[in-house]
C-alpha positions as a Markdown table, in Angstrom:
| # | Residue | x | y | z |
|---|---|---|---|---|
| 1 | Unk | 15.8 | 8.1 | -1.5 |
| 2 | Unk | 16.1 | 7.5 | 2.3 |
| 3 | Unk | 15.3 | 4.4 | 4.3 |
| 4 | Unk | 11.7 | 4.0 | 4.1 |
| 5 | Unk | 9.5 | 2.3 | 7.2 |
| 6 | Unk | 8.9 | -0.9 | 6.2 |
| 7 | Unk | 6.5 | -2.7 | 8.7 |
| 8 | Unk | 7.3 | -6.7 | 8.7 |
| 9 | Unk | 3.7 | -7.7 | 7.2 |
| 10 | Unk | 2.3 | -6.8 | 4.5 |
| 11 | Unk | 0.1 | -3.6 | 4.5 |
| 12 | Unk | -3.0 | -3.8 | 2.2 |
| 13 | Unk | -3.8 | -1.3 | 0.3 |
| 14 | Unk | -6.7 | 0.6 | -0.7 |
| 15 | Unk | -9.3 | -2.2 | -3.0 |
| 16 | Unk | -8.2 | -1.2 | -7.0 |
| 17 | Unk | -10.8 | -1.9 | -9.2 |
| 18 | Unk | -9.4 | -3.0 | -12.3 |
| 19 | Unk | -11.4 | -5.3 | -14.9 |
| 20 | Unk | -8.6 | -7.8 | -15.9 |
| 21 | Unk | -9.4 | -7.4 | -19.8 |
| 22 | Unk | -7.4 | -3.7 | -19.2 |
| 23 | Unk | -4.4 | -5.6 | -18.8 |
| 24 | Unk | -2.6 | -6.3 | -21.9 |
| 25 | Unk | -2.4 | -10.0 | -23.0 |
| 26 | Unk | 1.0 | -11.2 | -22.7 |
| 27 | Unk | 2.3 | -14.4 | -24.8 |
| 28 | Unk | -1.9 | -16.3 | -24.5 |
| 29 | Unk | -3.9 | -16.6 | -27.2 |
| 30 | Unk | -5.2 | -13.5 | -28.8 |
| 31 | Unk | -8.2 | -11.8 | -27.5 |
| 32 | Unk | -11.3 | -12.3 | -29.2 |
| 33 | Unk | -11.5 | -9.1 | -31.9 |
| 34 | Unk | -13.8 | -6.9 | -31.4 |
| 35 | Unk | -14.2 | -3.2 | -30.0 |
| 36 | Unk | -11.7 | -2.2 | -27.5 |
| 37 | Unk | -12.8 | -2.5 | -23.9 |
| 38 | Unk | -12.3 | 0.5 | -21.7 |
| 39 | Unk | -14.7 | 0.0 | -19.3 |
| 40 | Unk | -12.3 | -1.5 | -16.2 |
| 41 | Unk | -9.7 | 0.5 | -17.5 |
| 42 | Unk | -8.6 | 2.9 | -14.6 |
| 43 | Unk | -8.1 | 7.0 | -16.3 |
| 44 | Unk | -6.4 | 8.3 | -13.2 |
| 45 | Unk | -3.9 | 7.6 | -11.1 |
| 46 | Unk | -4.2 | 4.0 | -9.2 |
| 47 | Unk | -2.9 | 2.8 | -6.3 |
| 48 | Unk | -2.0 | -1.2 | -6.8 |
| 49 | Unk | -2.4 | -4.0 | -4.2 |
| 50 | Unk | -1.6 | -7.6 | -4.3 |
| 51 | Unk | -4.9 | -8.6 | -5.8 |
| 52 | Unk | -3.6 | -6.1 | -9.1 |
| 53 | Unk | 0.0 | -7.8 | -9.0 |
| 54 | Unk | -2.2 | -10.9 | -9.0 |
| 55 | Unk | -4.2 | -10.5 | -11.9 |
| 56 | Unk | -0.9 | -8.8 | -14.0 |
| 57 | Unk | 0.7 | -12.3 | -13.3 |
| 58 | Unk | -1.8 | -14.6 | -14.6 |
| 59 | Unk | -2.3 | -12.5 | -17.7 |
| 60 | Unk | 1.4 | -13.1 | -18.0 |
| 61 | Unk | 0.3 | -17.3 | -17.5 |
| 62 | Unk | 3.0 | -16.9 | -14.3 |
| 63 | Unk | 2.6 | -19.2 | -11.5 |
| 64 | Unk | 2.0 | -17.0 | -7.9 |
| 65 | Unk | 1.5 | -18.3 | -4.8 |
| 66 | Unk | 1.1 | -16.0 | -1.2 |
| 67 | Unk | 3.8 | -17.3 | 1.5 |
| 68 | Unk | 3.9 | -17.8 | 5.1 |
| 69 | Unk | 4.3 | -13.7 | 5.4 |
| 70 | Unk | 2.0 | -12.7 | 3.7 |
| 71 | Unk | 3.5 | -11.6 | 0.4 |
| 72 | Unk | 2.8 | -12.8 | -3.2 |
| 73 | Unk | 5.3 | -14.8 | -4.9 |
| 74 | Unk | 6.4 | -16.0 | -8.5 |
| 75 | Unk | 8.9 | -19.2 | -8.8 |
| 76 | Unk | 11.1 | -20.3 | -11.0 |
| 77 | Unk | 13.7 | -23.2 | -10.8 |
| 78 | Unk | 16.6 | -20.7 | -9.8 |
| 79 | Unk | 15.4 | -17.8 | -8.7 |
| 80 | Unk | 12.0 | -16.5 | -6.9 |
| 81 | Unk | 10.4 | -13.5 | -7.7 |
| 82 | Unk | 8.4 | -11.3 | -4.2 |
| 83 | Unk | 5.7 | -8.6 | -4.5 |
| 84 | Unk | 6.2 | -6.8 | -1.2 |
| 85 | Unk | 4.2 | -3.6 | -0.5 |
| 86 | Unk | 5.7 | -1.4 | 2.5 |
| 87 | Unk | 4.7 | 1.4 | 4.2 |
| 88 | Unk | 1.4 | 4.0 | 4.2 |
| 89 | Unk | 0.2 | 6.6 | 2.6 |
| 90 | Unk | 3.0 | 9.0 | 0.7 |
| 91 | Unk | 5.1 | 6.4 | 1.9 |
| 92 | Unk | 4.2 | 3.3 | 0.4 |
| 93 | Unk | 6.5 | 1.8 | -1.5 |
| 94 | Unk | 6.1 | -2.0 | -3.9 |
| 95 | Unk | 9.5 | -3.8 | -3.5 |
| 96 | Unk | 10.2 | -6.3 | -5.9 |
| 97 | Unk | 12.9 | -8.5 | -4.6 |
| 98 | Unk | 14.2 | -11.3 | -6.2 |
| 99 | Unk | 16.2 | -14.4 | -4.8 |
| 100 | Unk | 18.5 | -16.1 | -6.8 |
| 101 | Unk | 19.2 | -19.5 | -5.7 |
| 102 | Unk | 22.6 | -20.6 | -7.0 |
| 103 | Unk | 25.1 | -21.2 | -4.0 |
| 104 | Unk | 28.6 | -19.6 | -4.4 |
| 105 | Unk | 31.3 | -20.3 | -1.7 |
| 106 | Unk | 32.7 | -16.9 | -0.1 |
| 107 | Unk | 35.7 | -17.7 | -2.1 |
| 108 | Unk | 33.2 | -16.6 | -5.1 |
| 109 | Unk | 32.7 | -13.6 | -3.5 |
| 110 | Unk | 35.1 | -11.2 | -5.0 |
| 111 | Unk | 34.5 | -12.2 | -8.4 |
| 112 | Unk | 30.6 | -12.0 | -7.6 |
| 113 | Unk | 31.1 | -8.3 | -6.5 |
| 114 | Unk | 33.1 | -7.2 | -9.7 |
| 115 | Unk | 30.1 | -8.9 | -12.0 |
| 116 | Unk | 27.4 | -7.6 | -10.1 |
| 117 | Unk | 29.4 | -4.0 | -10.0 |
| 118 | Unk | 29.7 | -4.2 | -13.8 |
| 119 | Unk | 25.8 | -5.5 | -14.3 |
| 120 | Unk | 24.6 | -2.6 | -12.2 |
| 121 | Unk | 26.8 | 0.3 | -13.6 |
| 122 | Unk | 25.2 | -1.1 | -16.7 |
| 123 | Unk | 21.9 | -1.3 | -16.8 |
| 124 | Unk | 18.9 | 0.1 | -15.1 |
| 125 | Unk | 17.3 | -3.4 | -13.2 |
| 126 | Unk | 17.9 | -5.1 | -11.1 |
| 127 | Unk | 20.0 | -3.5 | -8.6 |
| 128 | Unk | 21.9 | -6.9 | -7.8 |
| 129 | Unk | 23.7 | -7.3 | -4.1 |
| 130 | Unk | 25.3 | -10.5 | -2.2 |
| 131 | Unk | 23.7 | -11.7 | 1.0 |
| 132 | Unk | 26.3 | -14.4 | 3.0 |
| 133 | Unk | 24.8 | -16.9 | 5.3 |
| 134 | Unk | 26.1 | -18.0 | 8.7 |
| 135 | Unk | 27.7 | -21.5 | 6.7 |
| 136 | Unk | 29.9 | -18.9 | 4.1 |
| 137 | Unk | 27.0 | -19.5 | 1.6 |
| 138 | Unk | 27.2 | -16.5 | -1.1 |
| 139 | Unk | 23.6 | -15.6 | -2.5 |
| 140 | Unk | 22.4 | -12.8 | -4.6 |
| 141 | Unk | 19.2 | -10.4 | -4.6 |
| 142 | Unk | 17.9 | -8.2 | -6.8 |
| 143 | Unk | 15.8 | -5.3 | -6.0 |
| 144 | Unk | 13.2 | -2.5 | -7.5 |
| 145 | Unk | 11.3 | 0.1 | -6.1 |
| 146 | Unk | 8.3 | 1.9 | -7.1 |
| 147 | Unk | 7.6 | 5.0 | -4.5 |
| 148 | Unk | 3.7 | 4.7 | -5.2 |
| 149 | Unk | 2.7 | 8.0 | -3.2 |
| 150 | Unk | -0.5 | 9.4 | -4.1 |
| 151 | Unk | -1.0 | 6.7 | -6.9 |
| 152 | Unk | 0.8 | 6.1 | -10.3 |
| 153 | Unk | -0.4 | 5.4 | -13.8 |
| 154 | Unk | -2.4 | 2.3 | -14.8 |
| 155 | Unk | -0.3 | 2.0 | -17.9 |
| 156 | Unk | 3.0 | 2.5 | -16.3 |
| 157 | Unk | 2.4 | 0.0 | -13.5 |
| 158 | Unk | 2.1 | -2.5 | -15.9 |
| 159 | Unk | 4.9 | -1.7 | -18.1 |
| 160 | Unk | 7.2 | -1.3 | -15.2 |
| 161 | Unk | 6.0 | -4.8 | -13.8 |
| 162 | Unk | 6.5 | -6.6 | -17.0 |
| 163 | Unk | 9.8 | -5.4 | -17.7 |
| 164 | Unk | 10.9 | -6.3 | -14.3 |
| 165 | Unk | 9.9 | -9.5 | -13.4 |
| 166 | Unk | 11.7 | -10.1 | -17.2 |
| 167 | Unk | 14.6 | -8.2 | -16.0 |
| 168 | Unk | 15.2 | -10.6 | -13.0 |
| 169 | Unk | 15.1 | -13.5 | -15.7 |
| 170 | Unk | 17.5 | -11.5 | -17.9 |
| 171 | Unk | 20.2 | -11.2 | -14.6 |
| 172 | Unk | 20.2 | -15.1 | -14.1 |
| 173 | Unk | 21.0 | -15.6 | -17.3 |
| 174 | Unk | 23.8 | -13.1 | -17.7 |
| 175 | Unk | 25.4 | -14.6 | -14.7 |
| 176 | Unk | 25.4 | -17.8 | -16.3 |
| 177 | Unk | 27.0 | -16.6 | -19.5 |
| 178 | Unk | 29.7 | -14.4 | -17.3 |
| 179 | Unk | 30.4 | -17.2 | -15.0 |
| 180 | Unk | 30.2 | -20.3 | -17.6 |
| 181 | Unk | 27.6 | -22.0 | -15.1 |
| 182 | Unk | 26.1 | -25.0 | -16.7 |
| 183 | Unk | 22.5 | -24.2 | -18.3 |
| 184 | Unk | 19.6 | -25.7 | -17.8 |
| 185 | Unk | 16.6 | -26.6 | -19.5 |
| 186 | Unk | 14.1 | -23.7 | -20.3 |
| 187 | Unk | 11.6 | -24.2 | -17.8 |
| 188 | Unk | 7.6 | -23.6 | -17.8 |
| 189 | Unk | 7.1 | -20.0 | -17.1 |
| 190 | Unk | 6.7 | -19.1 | -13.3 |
| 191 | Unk | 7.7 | -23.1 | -13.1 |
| 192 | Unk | 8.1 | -23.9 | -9.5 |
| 193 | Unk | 11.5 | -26.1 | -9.5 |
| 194 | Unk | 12.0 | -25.9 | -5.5 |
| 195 | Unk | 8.4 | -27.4 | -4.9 |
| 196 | Unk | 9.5 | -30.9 | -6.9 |
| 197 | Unk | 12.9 | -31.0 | -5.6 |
| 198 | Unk | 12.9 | -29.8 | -1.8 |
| 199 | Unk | 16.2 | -30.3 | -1.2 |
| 200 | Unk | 17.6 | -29.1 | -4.4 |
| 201 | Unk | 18.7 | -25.3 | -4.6 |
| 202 | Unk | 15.2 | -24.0 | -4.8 |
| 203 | Unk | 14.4 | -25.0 | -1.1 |
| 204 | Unk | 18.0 | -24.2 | -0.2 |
| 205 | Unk | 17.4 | -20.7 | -1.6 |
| 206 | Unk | 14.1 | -20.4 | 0.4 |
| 207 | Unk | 15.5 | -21.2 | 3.6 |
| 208 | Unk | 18.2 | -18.6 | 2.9 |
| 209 | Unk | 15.7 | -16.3 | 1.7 |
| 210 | Unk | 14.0 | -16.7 | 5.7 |
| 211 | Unk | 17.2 | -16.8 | 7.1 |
| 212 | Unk | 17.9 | -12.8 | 5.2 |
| 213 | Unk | 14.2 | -12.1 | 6.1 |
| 214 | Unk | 14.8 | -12.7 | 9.8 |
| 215 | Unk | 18.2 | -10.7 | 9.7 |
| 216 | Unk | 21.1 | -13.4 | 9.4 |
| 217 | Unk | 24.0 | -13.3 | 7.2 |
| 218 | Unk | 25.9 | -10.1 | 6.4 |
| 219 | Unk | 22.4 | -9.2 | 4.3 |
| 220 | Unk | 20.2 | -8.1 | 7.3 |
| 221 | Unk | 16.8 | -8.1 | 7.3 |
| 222 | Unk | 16.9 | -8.5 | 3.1 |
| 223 | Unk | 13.2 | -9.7 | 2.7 |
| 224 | Unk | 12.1 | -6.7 | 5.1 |
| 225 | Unk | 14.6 | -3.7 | 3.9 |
| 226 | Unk | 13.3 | -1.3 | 0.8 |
């Protein structure tokens, strides 16, 4: 698939109404038994919006917040998970892009390439790629895209989703394993490290994530591209 436009803000969407007891319940306390309800449940094709992305992430109990540009976000302490819809009509696209926040050196680099080759001849998600900063700092992304068209199915939005925003998790730790980094503790789902350490990784990884956004480093515009 080509280059898609991708306009710098965030295009919303037609309003989905979806009654947020049609999304499945994932890891909360069961759902009070009783007769399925079907009533917000969408039978056609949808097309999603933030506010959809929104309620998918709190039925997952993952922290979200909207940044400066206008797209939605989900944090955890080393890497940062973006919602970014792009383009109009047949066109519209939902990136989902993920920055990870562990610095390498440029001296990483070729060894970063041959994992990331390996991980993405291997599996399906992420599609992984390095993005250097002006300073020789070595980061990675991961991407997804969902060409939403005409609209896509309730039930595979979600699934696709849910099995991405795990698959970013999944990359992390891989890398960690492959490279030998030291391990942290498991943190709180959707945990937002970078917002009680701001001058730890996670707000070193933001600023680089503004600095790919606004087209420096050998990533271009990484935030913006689909």
């Amino acid at each position: 698939m080509g280059i898609l436009p991708c306009p710098a803000r965030l295009t919303k969407g037609p309003p989905v109404s979806v009654d947020p007891s049609a999304i499945p319940n994932f890891g909360g306390k069961p759902e009070r038994k009783g007769p399925p309800q079907q009533a917000g449940r969408p039978t056609g094709p949808i097309m999603p919006n933030q506010e959809l992305v929104k309620q998918l992430l709190d039925r997952m109990k993952l922290k979200h917040v909207v940044d400066k540009e206008g797209d939605l976000v989900a944090p955890w302490k080393h890497h940062r998970v973006y919602f970014m819809f792009r383009g109009e009509e047949r066109q519209r696209v939902l990136t989902v892009r993920t920055f990870y926040d562990r610095p390498h050196t440029i001296d990483d680099k070729p060894r970063l390439l041959q994992a990331i080759d390996e991980w993405n001849h291997s599996t399906l998600w992420p599609k992984v790629y390095t993005h250097t900063s002006d300073d020789g700092t070595v980061r990675l992304i991961g991407d997804f895209h969902l060409l939403l068209g005409a609209g896509v199915g309730f039930d595979h939005f979600v699934a696709s989703v849910v099995s991405w925003v795990r698959a970013a998790g999944e990359f992390d730790k891989w890398l960690v394993e492959r490279f030998g980094l030291e391990k942290d503790e498991e943190p709180e789902p959707g945990a937002d490290a970078a917002g009680d350490d701001e001058t730890g990784a996670g707000a070193a990884g933001a600023d680089a994530a503004d600095a790919a956004r606004d087209g420096e480093g050998d990533g271009g515009d990484a935030r913006g591209a689909s």
